[in-house]
TIRO-2110 file (N, C-alpha, C; in Angstrom, 1 decimal):
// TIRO-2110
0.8, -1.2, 0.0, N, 1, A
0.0, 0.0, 0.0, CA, 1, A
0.9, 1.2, 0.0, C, 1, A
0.7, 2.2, -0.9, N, 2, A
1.7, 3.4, -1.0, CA, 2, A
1.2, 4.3, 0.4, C, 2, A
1.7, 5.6, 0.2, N, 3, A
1.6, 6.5, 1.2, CA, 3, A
0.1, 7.2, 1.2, C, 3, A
-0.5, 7.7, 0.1, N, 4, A
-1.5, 8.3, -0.4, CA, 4, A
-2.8, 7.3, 0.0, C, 4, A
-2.6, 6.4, -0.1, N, 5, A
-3.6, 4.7, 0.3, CA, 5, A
-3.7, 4.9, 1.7, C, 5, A
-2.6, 4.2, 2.6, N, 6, A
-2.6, 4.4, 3.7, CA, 6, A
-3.1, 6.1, 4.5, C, 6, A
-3.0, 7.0, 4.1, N, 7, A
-3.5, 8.3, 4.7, CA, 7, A
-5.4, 7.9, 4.4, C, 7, A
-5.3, 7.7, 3.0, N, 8, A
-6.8, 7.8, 2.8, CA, 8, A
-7.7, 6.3, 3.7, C, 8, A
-7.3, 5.6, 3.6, N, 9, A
-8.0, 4.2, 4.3, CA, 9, A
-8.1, 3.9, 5.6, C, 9, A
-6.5, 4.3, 6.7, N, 10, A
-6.9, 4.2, 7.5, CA, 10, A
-7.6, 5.0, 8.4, C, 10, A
-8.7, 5.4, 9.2, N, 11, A
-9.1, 5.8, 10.1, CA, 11, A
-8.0, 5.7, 11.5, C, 11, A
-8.5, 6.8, 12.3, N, 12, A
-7.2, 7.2, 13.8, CA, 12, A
-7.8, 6.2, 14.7, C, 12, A
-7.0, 5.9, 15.3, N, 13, A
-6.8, 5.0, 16.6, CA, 13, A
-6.4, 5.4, 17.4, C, 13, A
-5.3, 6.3, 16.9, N, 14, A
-4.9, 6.9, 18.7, CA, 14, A
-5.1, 8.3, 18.7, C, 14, A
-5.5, 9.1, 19.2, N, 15, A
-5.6, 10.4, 19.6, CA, 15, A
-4.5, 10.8, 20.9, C, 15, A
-3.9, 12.2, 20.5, N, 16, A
-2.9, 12.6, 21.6, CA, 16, A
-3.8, 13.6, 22.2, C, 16, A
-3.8, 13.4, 23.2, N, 17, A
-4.1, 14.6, 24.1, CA, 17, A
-3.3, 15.8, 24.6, C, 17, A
-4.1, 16.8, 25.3, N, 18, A
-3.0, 17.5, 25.8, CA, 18, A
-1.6, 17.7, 26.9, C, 18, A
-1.9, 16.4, 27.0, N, 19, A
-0.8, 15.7, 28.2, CA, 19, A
0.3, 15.2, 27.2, C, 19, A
0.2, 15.1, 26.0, N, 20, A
1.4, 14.8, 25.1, CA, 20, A
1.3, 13.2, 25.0, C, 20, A
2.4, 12.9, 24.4, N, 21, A
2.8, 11.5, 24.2, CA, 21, A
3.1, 10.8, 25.3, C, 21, A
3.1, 9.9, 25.7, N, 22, A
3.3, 9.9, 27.7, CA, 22, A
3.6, 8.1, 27.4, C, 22, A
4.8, 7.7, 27.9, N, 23, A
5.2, 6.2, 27.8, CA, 23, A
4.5, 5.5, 27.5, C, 23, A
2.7, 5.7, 28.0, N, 24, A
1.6, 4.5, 28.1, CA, 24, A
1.3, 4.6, 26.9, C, 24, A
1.1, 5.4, 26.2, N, 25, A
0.8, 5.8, 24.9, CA, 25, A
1.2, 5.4, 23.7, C, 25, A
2.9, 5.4, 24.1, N, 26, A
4.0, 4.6, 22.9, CA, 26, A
3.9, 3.3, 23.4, C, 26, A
3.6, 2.5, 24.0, N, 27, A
3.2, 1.0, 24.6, CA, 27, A
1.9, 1.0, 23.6, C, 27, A
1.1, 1.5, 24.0, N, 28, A
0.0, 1.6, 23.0, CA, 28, A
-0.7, 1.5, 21.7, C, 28, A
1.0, 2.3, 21.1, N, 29, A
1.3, 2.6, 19.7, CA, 29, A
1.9, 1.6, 19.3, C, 29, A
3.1, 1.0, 20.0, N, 30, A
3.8, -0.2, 20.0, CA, 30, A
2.6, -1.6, 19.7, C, 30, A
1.9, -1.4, 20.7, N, 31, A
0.8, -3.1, 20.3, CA, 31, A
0.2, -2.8, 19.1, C, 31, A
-0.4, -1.7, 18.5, N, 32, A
-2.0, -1.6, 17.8, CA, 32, A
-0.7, -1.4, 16.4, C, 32, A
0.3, -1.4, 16.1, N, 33, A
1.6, -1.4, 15.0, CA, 33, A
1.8, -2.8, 14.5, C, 33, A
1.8, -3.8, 15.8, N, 34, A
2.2, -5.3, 16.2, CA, 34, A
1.0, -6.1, 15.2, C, 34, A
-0.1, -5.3, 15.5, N, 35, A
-1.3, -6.0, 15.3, CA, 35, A
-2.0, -5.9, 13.9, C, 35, A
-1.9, -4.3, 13.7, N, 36, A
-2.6, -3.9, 12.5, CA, 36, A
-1.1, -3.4, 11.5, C, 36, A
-0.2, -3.6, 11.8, N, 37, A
1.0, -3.2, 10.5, CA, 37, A
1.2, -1.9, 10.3, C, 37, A
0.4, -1.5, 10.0, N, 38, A
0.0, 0.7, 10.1, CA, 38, A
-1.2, 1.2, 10.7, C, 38, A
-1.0, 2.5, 11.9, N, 39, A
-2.1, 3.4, 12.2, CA, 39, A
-2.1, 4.7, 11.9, C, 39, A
-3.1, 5.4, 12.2, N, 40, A
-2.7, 6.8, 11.8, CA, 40, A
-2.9, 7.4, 13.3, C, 40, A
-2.3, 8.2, 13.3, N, 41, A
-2.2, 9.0, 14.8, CA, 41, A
-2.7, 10.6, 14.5, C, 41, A
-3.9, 11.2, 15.9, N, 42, A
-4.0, 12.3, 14.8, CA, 42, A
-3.8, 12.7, 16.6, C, 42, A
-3.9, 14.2, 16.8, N, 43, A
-3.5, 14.9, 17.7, CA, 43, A
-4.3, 16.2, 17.9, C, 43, A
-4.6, 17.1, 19.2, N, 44, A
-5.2, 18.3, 19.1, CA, 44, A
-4.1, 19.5, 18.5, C, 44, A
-4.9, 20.6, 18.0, N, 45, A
-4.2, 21.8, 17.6, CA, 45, A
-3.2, 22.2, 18.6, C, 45, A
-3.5, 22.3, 20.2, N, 46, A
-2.8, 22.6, 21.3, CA, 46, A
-2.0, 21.8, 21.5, C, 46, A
-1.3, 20.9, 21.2, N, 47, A
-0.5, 19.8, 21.3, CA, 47, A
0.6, 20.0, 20.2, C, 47, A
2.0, 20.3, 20.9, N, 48, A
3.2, 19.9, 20.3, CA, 48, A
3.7, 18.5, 20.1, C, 48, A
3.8, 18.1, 19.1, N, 49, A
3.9, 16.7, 18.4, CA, 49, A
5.4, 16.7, 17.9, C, 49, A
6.1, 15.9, 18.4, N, 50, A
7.4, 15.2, 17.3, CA, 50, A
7.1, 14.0, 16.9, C, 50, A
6.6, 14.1, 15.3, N, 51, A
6.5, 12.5, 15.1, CA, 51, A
7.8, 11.6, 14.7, C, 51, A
8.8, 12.4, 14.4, N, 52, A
9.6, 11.5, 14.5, CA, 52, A
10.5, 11.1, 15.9, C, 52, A
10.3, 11.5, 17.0, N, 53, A
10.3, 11.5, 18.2, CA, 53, A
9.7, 10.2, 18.3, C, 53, A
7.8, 9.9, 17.9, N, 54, A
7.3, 9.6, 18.6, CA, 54, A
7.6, 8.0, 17.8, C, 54, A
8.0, 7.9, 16.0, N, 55, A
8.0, 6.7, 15.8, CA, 55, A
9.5, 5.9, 16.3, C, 55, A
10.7, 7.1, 16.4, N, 56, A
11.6, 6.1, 16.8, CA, 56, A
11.1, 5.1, 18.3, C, 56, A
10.8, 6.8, 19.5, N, 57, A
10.4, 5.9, 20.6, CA, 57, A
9.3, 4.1, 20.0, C, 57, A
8.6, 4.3, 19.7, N, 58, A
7.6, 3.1, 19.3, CA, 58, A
8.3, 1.8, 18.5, C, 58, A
9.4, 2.5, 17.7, N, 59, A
9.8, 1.3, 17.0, CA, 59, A
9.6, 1.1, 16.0, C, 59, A
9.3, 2.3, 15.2, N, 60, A
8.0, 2.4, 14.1, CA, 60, A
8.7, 3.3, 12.8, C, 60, A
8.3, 2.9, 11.6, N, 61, A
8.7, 3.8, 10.6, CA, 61, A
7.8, 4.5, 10.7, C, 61, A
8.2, 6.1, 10.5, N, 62, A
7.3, 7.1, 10.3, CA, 62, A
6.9, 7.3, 8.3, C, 62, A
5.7, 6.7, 8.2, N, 63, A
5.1, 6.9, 6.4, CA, 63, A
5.0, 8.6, 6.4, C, 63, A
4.2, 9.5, 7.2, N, 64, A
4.3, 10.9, 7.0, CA, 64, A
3.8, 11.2, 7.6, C, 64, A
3.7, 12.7, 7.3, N, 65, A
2.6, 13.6, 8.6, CA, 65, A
1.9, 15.0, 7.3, C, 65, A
0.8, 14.8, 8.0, N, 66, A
0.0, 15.8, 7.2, CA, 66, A
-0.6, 16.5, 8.1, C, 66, A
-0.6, 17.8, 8.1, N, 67, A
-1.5, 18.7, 9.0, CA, 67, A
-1.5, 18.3, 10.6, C, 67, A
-2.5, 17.5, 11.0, N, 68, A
-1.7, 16.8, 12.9, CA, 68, A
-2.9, 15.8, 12.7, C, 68, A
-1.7, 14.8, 11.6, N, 69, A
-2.0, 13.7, 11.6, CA, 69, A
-1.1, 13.0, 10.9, C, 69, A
-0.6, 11.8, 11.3, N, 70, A
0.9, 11.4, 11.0, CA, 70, A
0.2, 9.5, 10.6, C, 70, A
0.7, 8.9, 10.0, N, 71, A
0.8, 7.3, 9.8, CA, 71, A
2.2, 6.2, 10.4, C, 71, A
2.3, 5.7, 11.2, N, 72, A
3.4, 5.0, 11.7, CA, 72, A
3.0, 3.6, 11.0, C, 72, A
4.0, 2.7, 10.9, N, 73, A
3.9, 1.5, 10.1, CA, 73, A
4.4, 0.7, 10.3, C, 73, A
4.7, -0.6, 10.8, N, 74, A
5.7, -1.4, 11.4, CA, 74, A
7.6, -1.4, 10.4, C, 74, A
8.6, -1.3, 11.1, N, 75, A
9.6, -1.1, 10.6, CA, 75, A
9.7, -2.6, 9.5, C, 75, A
10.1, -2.2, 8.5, N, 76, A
10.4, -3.5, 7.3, CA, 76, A
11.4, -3.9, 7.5, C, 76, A
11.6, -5.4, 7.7, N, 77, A
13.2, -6.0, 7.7, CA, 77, A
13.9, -5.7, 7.1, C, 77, A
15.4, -5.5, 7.7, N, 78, A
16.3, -5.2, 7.2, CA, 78, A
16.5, -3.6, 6.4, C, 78, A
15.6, -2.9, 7.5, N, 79, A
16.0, -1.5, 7.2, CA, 79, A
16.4, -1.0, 7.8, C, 79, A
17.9, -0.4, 8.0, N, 80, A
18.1, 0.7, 9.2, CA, 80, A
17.5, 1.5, 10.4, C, 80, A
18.0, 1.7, 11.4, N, 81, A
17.7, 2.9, 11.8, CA, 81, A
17.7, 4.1, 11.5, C, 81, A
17.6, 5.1, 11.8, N, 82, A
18.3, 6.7, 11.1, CA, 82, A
19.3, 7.3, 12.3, C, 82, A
END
């Protein structure tokens, strides 16, 4: 599934609040990654977001971020870290 696919198909699963990203949350991101391969993560306007923060913490390739809504994806074998 390209990038454009995944933005448009998946529906959010996780919503950040204004308490930010908080350990329980990348646990969170970490299982529903495990389970479903890609989510999209969307967030409030008042919320400062690092998504690439949030996919290394998780373990997760970051696919993109559009406006404050980002897609994480399980990392592919045999890819690097950055």
């Amino acid at each position: 599934m390209e990038k454009n696919e995944l933005f448009q198909e998946l529906k959010p699963t996780v919503w950040i609040g204004k308490q930010g990203c908080s350990d329980t949350l990348i646990e969170e991101i970490r299982l529903q990654i495990k389970q479903r391969k890609a989510i999209k993560i969307k967030w409030l306007r008042s919320t400062e977001v690092d998504a690439d923060d949030i996919a290394r913490r998780a373990g997760a390739e970051l696919v993109g971020v559009r406006g404050r809504t980002m897609v994480l994806a399980e990392k592919r074998k045999g890819s690097r870290p950055a």
